[in-house]
N, C-alpha and C positions, 0 to 999 in steps of 0.2 A: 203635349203631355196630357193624357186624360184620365182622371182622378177616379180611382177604384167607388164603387159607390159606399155610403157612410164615411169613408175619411174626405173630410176637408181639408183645404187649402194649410188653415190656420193650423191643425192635428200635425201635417207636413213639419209646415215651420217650425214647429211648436219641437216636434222629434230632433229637427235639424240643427235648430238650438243646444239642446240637451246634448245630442252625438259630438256639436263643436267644445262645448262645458267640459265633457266627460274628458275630452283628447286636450285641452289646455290643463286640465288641471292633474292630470294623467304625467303631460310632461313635466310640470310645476312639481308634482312631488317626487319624479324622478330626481328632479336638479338636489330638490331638499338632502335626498338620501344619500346622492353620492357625493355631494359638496357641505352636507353638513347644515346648510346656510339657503337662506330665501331670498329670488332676488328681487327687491324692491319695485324693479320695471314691471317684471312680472306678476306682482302682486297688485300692483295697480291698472294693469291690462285684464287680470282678472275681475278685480273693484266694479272697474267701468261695465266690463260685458253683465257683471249679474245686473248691477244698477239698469244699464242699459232694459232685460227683463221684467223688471219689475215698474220700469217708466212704461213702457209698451204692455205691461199688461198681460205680458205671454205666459209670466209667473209669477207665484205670488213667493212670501219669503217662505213659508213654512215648504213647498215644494220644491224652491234651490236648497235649503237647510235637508232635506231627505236627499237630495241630489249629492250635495257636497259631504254628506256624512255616509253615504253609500262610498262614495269613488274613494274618499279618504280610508276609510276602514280597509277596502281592498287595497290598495299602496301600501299602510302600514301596520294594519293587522290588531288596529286599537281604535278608538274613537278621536276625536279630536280635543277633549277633554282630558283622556286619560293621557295621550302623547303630552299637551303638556302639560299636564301634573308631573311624568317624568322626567321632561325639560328642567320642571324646576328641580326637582329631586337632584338631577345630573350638575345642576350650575352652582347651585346651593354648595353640594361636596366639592367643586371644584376650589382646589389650594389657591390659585390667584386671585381669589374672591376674599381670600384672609392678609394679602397685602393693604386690604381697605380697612382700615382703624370701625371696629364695630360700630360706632356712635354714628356716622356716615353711612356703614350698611345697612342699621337699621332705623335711618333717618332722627336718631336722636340727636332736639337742640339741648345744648350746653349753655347755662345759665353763665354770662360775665362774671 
């Protein structure tokens, strides 16, 4: 394979990274959406790959954080702040949330 001139090896890598990022996390918020729920494997299979990035050097944080806030906006059409601001909004109103005696949900101790 011989290398177009001005792109390097690293530039390669570097794209091939980002194109594997985009497609895990691409299915990762698929699963979000239709199950509701994140699966913890996956979450940690993600962990590793950025970590892995950022040990090698290929990225730094502020270029995965543009990464991961691109591909997420596209899956769910809000930022990853604003979704969960939502979350809480949705859990907050949730009835079974009022089965929890308030002092509990909102961690207040009770003097003996």
């Amino acid at each position: 394979m011989r290398m177009q001139e001005g792109v390097s090896k690293d530039m390669i890598n570097k794209q091939r990274y980002i194109d594997i990022l985009a497609q895990v996390l691409n299915e990762h918020y698929d699963e979000i959406k239709l199950k509701n729920t994140e699966s913890k494997d996956r979450q940690q299979y993600i962990d590793g790959y950025l970590t892995a990035a950022r040990a090698l050097e290929a990225l730094d944080y502020e270029e995965l954080k543009e990464i991961i806030d691109k591909i997420h906006f596209a899956a769910f059409g809000k930022t990853i702040e604003q979704r969960r601001q939502s979350k809480l909004v949705i859990s907050s109103s949730d009835d079974d949330s009022l089965d929890i005696p308030t002092f509990i949900r909102k961690g207040i101790l009770l003097d003996k």
